[in-house]
C-alpha positions as CSV (number, residue, x, y, z in Angstrom):
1,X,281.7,19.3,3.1
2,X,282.4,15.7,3.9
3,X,284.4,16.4,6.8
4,X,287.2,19.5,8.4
5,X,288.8,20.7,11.1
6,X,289.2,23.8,12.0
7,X,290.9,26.2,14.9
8,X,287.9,25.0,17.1
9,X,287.5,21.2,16.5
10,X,285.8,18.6,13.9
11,X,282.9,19.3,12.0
12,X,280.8,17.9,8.8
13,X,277.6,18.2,7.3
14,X,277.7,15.4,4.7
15,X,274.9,14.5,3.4
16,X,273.1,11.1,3.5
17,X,273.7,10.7,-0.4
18,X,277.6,12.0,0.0
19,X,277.9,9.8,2.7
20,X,277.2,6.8,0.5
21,X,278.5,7.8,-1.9
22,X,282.1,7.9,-0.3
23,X,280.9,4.4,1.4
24,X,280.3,3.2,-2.0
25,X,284.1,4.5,-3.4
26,X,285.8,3.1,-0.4
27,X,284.5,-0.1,-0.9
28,X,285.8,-0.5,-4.1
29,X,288.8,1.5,-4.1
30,X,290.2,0.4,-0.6
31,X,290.6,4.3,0.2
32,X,288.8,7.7,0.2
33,X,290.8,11.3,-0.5
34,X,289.0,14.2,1.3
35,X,289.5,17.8,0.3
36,X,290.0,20.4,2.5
37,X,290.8,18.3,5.7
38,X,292.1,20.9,7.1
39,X,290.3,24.3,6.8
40,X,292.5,27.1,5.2
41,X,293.4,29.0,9.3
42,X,294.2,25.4,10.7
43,X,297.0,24.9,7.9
44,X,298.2,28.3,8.3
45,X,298.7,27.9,12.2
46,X,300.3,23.9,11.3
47,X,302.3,25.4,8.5
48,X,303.9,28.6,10.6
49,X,305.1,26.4,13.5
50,X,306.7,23.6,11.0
51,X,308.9,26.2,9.5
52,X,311.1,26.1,13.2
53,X,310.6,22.6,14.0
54,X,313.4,20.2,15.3
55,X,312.7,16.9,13.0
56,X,315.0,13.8,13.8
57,X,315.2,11.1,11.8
58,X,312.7,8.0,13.0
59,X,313.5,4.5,12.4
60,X,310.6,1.9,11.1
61,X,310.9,-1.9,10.3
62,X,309.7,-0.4,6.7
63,X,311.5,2.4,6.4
64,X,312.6,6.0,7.5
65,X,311.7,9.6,7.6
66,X,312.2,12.5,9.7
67,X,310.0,13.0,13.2
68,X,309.0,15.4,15.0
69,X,309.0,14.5,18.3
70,X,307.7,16.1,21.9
71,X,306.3,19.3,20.1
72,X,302.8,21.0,20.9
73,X,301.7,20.9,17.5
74,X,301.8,16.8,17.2
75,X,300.1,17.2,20.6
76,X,297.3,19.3,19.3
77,X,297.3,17.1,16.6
78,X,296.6,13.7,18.3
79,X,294.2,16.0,20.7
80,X,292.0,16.6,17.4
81,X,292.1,13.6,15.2
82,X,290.9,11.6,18.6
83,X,287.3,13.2,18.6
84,X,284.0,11.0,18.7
85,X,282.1,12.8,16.5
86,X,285.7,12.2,13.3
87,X,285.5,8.4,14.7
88,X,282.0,7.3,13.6
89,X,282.5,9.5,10.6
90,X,285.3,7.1,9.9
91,X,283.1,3.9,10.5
92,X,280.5,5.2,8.3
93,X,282.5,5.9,5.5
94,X,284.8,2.4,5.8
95,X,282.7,0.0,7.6
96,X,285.2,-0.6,10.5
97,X,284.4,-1.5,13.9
98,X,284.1,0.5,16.4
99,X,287.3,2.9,16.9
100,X,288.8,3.3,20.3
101,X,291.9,5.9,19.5
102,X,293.7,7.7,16.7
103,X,297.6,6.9,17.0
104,X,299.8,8.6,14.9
105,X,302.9,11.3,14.5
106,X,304.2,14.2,12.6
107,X,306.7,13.4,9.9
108,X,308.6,15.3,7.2
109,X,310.2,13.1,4.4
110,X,313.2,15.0,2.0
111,X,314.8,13.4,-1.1
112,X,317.6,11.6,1.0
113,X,318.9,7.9,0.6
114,X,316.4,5.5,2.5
115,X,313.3,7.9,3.1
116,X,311.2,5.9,1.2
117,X,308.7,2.8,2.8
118,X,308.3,-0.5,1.5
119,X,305.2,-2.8,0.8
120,X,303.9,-3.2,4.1
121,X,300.4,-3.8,5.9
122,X,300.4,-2.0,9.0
123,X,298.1,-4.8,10.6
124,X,298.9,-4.8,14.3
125,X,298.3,-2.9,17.4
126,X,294.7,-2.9,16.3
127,X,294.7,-0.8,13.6
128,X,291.6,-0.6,11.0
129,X,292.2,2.7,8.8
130,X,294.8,4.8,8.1
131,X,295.3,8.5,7.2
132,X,297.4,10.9,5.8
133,X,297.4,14.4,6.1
134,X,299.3,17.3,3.5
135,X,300.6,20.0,5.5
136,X,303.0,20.8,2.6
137,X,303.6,24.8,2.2
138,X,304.9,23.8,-1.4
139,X,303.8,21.4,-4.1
140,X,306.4,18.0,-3.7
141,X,307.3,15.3,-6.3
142,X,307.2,11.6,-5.0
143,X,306.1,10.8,-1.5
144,X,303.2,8.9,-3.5
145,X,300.9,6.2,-1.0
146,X,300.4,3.2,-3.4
147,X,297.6,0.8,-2.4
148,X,298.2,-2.9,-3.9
149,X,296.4,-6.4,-3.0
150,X,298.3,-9.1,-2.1
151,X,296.9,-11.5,-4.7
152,X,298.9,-9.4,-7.5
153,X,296.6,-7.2,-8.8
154,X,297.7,-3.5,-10.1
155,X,298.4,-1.3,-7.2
156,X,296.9,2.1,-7.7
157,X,299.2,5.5,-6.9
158,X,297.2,8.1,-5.2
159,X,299.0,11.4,-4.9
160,X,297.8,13.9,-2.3
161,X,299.3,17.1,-3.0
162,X,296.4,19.4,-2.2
163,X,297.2,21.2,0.4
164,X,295.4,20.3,3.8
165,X,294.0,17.2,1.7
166,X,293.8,13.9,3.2
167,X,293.5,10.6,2.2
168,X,292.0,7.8,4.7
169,X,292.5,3.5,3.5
170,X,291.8,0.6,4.5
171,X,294.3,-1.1,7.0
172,X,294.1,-5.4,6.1
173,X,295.6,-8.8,5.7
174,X,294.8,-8.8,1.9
175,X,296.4,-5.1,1.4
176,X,299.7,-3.5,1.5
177,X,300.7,0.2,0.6
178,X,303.8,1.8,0.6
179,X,305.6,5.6,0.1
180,X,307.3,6.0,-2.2
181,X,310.8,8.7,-2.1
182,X,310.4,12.2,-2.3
183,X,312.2,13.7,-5.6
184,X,313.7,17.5,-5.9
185,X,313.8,20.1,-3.2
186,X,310.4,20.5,-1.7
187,X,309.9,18.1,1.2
188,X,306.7,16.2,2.2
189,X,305.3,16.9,5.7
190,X,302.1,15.5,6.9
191,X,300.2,13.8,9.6
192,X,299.8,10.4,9.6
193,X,298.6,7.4,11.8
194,X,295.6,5.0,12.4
195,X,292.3,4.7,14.2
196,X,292.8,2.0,16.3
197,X,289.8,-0.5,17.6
198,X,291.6,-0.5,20.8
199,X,292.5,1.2,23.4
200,X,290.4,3.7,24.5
201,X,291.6,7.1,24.3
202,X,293.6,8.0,26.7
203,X,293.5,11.7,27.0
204,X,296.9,13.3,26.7
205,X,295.4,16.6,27.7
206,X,296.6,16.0,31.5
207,X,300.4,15.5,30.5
208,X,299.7,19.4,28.8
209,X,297.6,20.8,31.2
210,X,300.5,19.9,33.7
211,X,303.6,21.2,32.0
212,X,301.4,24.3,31.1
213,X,300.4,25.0,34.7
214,X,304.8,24.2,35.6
215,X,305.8,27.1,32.8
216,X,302.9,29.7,34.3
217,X,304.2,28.6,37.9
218,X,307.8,29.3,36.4
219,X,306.8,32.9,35.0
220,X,305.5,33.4,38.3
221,X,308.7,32.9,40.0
222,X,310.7,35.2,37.6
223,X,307.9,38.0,38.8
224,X,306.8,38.5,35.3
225,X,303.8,40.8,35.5
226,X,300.2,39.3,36.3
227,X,297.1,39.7,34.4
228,X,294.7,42.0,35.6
229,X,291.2,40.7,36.0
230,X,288.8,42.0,32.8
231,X,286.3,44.6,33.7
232,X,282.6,43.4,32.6
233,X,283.0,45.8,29.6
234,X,286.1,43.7,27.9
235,X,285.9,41.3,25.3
236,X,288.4,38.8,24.2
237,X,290.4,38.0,21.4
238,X,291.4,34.7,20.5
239,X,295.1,34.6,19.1
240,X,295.5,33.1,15.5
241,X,297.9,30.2,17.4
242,X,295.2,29.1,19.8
243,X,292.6,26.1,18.8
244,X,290.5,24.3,20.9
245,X,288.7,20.8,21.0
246,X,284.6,20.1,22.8
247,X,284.2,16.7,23.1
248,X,281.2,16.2,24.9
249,X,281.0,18.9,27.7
250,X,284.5,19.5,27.9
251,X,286.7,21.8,26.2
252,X,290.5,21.5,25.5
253,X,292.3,25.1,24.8
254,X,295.7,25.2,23.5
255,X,298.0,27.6,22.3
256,X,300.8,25.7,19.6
257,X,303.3,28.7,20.1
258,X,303.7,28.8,23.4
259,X,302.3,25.5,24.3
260,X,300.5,26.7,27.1
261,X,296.7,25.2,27.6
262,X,293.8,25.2,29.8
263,X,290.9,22.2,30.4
264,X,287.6,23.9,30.8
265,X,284.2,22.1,32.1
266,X,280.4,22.4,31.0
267,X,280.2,25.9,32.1
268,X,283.6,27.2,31.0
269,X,282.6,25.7,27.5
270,X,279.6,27.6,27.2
271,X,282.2,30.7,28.3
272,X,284.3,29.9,25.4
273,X,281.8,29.4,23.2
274,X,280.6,33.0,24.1
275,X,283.8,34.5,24.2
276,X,285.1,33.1,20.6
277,X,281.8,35.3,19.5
278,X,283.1,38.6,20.4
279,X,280.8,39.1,23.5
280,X,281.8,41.5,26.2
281,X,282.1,40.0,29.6
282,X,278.9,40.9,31.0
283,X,277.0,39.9,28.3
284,X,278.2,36.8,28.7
285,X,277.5,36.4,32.3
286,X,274.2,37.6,31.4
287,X,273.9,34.9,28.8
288,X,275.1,32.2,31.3
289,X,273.0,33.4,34.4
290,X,269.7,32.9,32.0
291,X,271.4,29.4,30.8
292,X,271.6,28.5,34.8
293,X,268.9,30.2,36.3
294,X,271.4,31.8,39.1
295,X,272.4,35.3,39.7
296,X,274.4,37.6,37.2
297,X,276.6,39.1,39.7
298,X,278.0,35.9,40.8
299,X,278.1,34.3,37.3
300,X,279.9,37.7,36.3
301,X,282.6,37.8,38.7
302,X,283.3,33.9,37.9
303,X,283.4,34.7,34.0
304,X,285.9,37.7,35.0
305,X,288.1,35.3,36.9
306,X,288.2,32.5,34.0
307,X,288.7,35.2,31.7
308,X,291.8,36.4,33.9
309,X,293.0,32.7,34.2
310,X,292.6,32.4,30.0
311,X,294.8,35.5,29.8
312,X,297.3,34.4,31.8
313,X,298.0,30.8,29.3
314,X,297.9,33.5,26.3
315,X,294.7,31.6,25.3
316,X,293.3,34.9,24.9
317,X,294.1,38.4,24.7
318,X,291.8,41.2,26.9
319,X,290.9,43.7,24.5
320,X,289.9,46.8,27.1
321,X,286.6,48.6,26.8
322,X,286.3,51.5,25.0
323,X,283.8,53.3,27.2
């Protein structure tokens, strides 16, 4: 497995050998198509919460689709594709420099006049390499990327229509690409954009985070009913909507249907961890108290309480003892 992502981040295992060998392709072919970008539950949870959204048509100096704009899913997105771990994947596979962000948006294109994108090079606002992402729930005709160089040599049409399939390419003075129109009735959707040399990331987590904690605050003041604290006996389910993102210590929890999310630190990652394994509560305080050398009771009632706060975002559902 070159590279994925799944419900709960970015991962690979490539080899030395695969990695050089997809070094080796890019540097001749100017691109690199990786199957299975996205693991099978990750397209599922993408491809449930397209089928509702509000796309509006976006405007380029190249061209024109349809965007989807202000939605928790392109959030999550963005949250995901901007990991460490995805951007020196990236550098090892294309020889770019170092990458400061991942910039990009979701967009639909439909066989309409215009919603098509001409030869273009994408080379500013420091982008290196570019990516696109199938989140198609049916096989589309058109919407190809074609790669050419700008001395006039033959540009070479690379479809991606496997589903969760991505293509990454090389962003330069000497190349342009373009997309061509979609044909027929099935439209194209993807996720598309570039990883940037600069600037550094800046976390849109605290944007969420704060119209999350404004809609609980909201529920609150409507009196909907609370979520009582877990006994130690309870374990957790995590709904199929919810992913999450660990980069470094820190976890990001989101849920894409109701867009409600949660920022947890060293310890509440290890909690996560724990709970996305099925443990009961007190297991895992037990688990943690070992981890940290201090006292199960106190760990317990603090695993209890996250537990309770985790509810309450519908991050996770309290699945009651059976004693």
């Amino acid at each position: 497995m070159l590279a994925t992502i799944t419900r709960m981040g970015f991962s690979t295992d490539a080899t030395p050998a695969q990695l050089r060998s997809a070094r080796d392709y890019f540097d001749r072919h100017n691109y690199l198509q990786i199957p299975g970008f996205l693991d099978p539950a990750m397209l599922r949870i993408a491809r449930r919460f397209l089928r509702g959204a509000a796309f509006k048509t976006g405007q380029y100096g190249v061209g024109r689709d349809l965007k989807l704009y202000d939605d928790p899913l392109a959030s999550v997105f963005l949250v995901l594709l901007n990991d460490p771990k995805l951007f020196r994947l990236i550098r090892r596979i294309t020889g770019c420099g170092p990458v400061g962000c991942f910039a990009g948006r979701l967009y639909r294109m439909v066989a309409r006049s215009g919603q098509s994108f001409e030869w273009h090079n994408d080379v500013m606002n420091d982008r290196m390499v570019a990516i696109s992402i199938n989140l198609s729930d049916t096989a589309y005709r058109g919407g190809t990327l074609q790669i050419r160089d700008t001395s006039g040599s033959a540009c070479e049409a690379i479809p991606n229509l496997g589903f969760g399939d991505a293509i990454i390419f090389r962003v330069a003075d000497h190349l342009e690409h373009r997309v061509t129109p979609v044909v027929g009735n099935a439209p194209k959707t993807a996720v598309t954009g570039w990883f940037c040399s600069r600037p550094k990331y800046t976390s849109v987590h605290r944007a969420m985070v704060s119209r999350s904690e404004a809609a609980l605050a909201n529920r609150a003041v409507g009196k909907r009913k609370g979520v009582a604290v877990p006994s130690p006996h309870d374990v957790a389910k995590i709904p199929d909507a919810v992913v999450s993102h660990t980069t470094g210590r820190a976890t990001f929890v989101a849920n894409v249907a109701t867009a409600m999310c949660f920022g947890l630190n060293a310890t509440g990652t290890r909690v996560w961890e724990l709970l996305a394994e099925g443990r009961a509560m007190r297991s895992i305080a037990d688990t943690v108290a070992r981890d940290y050398g201090v006292a199960r009771r106190e760990v317990e009632r603090d695993v209890l309480a996250l537990a309770q706060q985790l509810a309450q975002r519908d991050l996770i559902k309290v699945v009651p003892a059976r004693l």
